[in-house]
C-alpha positions in Angstrom: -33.4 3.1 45.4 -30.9 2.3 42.7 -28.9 4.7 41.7 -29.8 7.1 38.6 -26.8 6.7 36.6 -27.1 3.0 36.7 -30.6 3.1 36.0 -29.7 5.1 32.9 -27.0 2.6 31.8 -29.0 -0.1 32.3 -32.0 1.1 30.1 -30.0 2.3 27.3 -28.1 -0.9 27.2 -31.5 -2.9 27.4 -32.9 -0.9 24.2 -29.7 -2.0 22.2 -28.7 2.4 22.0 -25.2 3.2 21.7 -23.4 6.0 23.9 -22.6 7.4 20.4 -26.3 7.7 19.8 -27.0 9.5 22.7 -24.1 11.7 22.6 -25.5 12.7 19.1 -28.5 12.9 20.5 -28.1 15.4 23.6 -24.3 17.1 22.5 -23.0 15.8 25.8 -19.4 13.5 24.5 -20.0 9.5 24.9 -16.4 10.2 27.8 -18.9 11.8 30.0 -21.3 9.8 29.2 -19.6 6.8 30.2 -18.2 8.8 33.2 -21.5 9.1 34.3 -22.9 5.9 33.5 -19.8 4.6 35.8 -21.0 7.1 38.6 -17.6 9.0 38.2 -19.1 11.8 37.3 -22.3 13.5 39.3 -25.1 13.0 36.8 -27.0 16.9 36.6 -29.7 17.6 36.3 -29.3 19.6 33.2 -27.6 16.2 31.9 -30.4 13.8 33.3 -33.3 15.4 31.3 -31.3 16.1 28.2 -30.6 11.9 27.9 -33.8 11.2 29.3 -35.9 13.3 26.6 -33.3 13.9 23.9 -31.2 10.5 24.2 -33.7 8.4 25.1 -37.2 10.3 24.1 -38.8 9.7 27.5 -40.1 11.8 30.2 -37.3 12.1 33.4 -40.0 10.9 35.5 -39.6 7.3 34.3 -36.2 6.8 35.9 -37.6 8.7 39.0 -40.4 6.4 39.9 -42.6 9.8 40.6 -39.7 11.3 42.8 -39.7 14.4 40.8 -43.1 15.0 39.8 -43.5 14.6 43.9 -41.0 16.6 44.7 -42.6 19.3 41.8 -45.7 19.3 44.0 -44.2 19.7 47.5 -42.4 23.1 46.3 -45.6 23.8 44.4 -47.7 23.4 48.0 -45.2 25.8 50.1 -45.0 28.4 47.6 
């Protein structure tokens, strides 16, 4: 499975949306933005939903292929 961060570059540069709009967007600065984008920087969860809903105006799950929704229902089953 491809990576987050480069699925999150390569969707944001496919849509024509700047770093700048994100960063405007979600409050995180287009250096860590690009940081992440670059997988220098560990992409967060915090971070992932906020460009995902805020940056992008898409549920996280898109980028996840289900993984989290799955993931969601495994904890959900052992609780």
């Amino acid at each position: 499975m491809e990576p987050l961060y480069k699925k999150l570059r390569e969707y944001r540069i496919s849509k024509g949306i700047t770093q700048t709009h994100i960063s405007r967007m979600t409050g995180i600065s287009n250096a860590k933005l690009s940081s992440i984008e670059n997988g220098n920087t560990e992409l967060k969860a915090d971070d992932f939903i906020l460009i995902a809903v805020k940056g992008f105006g898409v549920n996280p799950s898109f980028f996840t292929d289900g993984v989290l929704e799955t993931k969601k229902k495994q904890l959900l089953k052992e609780a």
